[in-house]
C-alpha positions in Angstrom: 0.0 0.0 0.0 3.2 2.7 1.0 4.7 1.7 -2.4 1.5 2.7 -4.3 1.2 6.1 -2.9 4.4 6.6 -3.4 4.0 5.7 -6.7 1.2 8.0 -7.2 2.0 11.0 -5.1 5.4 11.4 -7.5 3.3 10.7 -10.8 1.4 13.9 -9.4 3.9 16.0 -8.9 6.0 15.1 -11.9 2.8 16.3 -13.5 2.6 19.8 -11.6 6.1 20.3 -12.1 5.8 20.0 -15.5 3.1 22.0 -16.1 4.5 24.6 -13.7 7.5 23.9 -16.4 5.7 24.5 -19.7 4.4 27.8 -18.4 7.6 29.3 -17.4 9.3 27.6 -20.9 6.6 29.5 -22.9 6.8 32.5 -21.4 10.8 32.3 -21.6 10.3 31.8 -25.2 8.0 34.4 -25.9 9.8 37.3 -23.7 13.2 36.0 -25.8 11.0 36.9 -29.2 10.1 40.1 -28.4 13.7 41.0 -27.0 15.2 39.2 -30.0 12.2 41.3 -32.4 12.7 44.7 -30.8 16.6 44.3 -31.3 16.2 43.2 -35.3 13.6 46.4 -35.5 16.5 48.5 -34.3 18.6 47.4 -36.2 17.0 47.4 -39.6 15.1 50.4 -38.9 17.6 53.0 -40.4 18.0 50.2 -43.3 13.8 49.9 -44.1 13.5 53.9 -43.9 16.6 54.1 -46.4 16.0 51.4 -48.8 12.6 50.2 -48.6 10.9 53.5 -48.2 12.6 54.7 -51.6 11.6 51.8 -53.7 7.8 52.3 -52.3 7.8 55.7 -53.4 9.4 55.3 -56.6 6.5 52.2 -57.6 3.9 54.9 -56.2 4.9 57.6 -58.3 5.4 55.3 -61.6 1.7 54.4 -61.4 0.8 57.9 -61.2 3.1 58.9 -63.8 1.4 55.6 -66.2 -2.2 57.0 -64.9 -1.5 60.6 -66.0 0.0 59.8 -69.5 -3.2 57.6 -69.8 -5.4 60.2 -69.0 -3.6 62.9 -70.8 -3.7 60.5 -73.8 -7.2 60.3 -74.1 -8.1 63.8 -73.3 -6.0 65.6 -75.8 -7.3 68.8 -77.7 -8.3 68.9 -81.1 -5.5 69.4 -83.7 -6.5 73.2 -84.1 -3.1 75.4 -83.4 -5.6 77.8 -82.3 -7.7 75.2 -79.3 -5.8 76.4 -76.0 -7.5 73.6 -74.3 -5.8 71.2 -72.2 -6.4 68.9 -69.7 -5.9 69.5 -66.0 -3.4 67.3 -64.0 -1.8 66.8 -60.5 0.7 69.3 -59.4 3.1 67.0 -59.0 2.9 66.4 -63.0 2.7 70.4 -63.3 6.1 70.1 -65.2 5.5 67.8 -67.4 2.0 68.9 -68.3 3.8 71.8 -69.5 6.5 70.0 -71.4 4.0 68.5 -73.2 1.5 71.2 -74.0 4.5 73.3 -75.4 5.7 70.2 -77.7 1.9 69.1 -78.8 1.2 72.5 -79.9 4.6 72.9 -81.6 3.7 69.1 -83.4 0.1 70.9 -84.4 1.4 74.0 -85.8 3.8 72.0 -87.9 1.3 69.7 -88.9 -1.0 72.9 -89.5 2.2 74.4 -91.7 2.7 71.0 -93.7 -0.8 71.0 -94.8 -0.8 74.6 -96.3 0.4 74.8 -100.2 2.9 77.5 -101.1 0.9 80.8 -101.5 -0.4 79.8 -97.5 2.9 79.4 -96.5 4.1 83.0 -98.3 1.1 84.7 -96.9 2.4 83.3 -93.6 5.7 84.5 -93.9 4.6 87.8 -95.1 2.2 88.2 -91.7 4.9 87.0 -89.8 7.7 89.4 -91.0 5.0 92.5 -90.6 5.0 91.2 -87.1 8.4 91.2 -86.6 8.4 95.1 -88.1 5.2 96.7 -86.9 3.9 95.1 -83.8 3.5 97.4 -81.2 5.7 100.0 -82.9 3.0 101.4 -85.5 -1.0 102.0 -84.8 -2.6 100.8 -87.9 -0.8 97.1 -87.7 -3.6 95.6 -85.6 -5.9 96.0 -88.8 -3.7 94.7 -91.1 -3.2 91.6 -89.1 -6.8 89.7 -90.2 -6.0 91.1 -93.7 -4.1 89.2 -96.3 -2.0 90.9 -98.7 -2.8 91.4 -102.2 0.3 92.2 -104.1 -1.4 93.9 -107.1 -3.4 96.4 -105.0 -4.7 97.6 -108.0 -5.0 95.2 -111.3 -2.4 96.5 -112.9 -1.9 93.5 -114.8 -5.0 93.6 -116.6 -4.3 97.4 -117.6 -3.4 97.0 -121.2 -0.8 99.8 -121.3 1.2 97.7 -118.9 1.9 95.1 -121.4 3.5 97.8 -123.6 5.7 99.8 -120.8 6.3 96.3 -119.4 8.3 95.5 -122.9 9.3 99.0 -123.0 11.2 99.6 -119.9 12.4 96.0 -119.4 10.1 95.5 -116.2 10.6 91.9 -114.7 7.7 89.7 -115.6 6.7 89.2 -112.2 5.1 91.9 -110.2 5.4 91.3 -106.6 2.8 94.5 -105.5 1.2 97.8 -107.4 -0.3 100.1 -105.8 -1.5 104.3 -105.9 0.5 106.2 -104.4 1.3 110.0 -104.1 5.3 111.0 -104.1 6.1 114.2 -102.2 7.5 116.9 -104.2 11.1 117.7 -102.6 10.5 121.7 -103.6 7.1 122.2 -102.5 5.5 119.2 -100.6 3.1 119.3 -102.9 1.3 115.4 -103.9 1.8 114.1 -107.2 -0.4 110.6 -107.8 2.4 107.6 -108.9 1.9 104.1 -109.8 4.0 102.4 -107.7 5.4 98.6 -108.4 7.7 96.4 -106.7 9.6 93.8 -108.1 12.4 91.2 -106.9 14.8 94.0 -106.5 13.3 97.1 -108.0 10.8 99.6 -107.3 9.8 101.5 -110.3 7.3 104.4 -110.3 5.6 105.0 -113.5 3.0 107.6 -114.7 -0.2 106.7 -113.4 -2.0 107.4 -117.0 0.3 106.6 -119.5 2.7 104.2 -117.4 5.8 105.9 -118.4 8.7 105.3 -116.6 9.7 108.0 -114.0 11.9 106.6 -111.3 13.7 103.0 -111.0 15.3 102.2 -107.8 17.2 99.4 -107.2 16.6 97.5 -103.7 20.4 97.4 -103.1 20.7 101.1 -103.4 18.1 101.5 -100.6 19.9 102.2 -97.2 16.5 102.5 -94.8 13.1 103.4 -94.4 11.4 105.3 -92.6 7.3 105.7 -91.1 5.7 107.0 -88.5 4.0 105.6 -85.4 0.6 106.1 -86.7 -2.4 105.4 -88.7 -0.6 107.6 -92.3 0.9 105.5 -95.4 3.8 108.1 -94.7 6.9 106.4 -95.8 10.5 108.0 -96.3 12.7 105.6 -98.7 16.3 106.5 -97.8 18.8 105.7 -100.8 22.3 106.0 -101.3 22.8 109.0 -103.8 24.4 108.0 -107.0 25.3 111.5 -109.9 25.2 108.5 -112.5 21.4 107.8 -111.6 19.1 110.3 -112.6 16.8 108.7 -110.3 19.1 108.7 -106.7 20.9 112.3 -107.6 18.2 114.2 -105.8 18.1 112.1 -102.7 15.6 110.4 -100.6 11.7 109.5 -101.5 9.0 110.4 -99.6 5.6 108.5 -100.6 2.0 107.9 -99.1 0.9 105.1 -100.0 -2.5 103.5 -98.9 -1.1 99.8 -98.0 2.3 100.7 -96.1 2.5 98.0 -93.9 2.4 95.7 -96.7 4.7 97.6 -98.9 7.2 97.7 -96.2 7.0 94.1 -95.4 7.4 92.8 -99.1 10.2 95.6 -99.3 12.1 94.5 -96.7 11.9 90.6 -97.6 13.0 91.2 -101.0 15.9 93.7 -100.0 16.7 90.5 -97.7 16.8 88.1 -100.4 18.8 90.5 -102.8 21.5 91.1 -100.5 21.6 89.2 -97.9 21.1 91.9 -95.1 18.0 93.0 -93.1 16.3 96.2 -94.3 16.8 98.6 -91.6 13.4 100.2 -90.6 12.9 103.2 -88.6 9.7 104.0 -87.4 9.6 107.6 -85.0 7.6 110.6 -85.5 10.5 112.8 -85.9 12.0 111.9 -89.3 15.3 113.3 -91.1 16.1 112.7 -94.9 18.4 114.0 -97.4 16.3 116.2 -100.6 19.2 117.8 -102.7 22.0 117.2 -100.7 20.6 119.2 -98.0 19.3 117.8 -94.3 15.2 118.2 -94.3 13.2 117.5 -91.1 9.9 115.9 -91.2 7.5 116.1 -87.7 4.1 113.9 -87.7 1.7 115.1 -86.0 -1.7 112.7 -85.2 -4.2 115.6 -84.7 -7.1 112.7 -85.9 -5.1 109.7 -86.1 -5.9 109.1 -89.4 -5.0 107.4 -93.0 -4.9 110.8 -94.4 -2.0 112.9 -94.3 -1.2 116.6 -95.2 1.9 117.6 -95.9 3.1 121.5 -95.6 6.6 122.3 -96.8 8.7 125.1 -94.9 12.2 125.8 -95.3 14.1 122.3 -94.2 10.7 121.3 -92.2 8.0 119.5 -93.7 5.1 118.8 -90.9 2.6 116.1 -91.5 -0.7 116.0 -89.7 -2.7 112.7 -89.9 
């Protein structure tokens, strides 16, 4: 009977004890996983923040990046150089956006430019170059702007006394603008009506009834021109004097002419192509010029800011009032 309760009484307390035992193991275990888990965290803290971190950011941003170029793809404006619209975007794309809108439109106006035949394209250039020479600088550009230019102003080629003083005068086939104008009479300042014509690198004025030749300029003798500021078709034609040309020896024109802007612009692109240098244009309402050999001033004065200009001729002044 002692043997058995012995027997039993340590089969019970084996079991307590190991019980007791698998508490306190578990519990060593799990306080040795945290300790062991908070020491790795510190550790490979400063590594997640500096690697990982980067690499999450970076995926982020390249789905973003995939999402706008998707969006912007299917959003885009109309091929119209003149449609400003554009789609919106995060500001984080801002940039780009930008980028983008500067290079489509550039891709749209070349596109535009492709699909225009020649006479487009030189009305273009022409509209571009009286840009270049009269924006901001003269007051009756804005009105030209919607208009394009006609060249021959006023049918001259269907006149049939130009055929004849065409073969007469050896005038270049191809007339590049004709217009009315009035020249300036050095003495006086009196008006005298002209027929003015420009070609590849002349400008002629001829009679305006019988189309005789009067004066023949060539564009390389032309050294600058000069207008006003405002609404007149005053223009000053400098030239470089030349005893040999009856038409330089008395020195500079001065001419009103209804269409300046244009007449200027073509003048200066052909002077250009002639001889390689820019025209130089002066535009100031204070103007000096050479008549005779002698130094003449010329004051504009916009009393109605208008096309019409009268001219009154004193000593070495001549005062406009437009």
């Amino acid at each position: 009977m002692k043997s058995s309760q012995i027997k039993i009484a340590s089969h019970v307390r084996k079991h307590q004890q190991r019980k007791r035992f698998l508490v306190i193991k578990n519990a060593v275990i799990q306080i040795q996983s945290l300790a062991r888990g908070f020491k790795d965290r510190q550790i490979y803290q400063k590594k997640l923040r500096k690697f990982a971190a980067p690499k999450i950011i970076r995926f982020i941003k390249q789905c973003l990046g995939v999402r706008f170029i998707l969006v912007l793809k299917n959003n885009l404006p109309s091929e119209s150089p003149l449609d400003e619209n554009w789609p919106k975007c995060s500001v984080l794309f801002q940039p780009a956006s930008e980028q983008l809108k500067i290079l489509h439109h550039a891709w749209r106006c070349r596109k535009y430019r492709e699909s225009l035949n020649e006479d487009q394209q030189q009305i273009y250039r022409e509209k571009l170059k009286a840009s270049e020479l009269f924006k901001d600088n003269k007051t009756s550009y804005p009105e030209s702007v919607g208009t394009p230019f006609n060249g021959d102003n006023i049918q001259l080629r269907e006149n049939p006394h130009w055929t004849k003083a065409k073969a007469k005068h050896d005038v270049p086939v191809e007339i590049k603008m004709a217009d009315n104008v009035t020249k300036v009479n050095r003495a006086n300042g009196k008006e005298v009506a002209k027929v003015l014509v420009l070609t590849n690198n002349q400008l002629i004025l001829f009679n305006p009834k019988s189309l005789a030749l009067l004066y023949r300029i060539e564009l390389s003798n032309i050294s600058t021109v000069s207008l006003s500021p405002y609404k007149d078709g005053v223009i000053i034609i400098h030239v470089n004097q030349e005893k040999q040309n009856k038409s330089l020896e008395k020195g500079d024109f001065i001419l009103n002419c209804p269409h300046v802007i244009e007449l200027v612009t073509k003048l200066s692109m052909f002077y250009e192509a002639t001889t390689q240098n820019p025209l130089k244009v002066n535009v100031t309402s204070k103007l000096s010029m050479n008549l005779k050999g002698k130094t003449t001033d010329m004051i504009v004065t916009p009393e109605q800011d208008s096309e019409t200009a009268v001219f009154r001729k004193k000593g070495n002044l001549i005062s406009v009032s437009c």
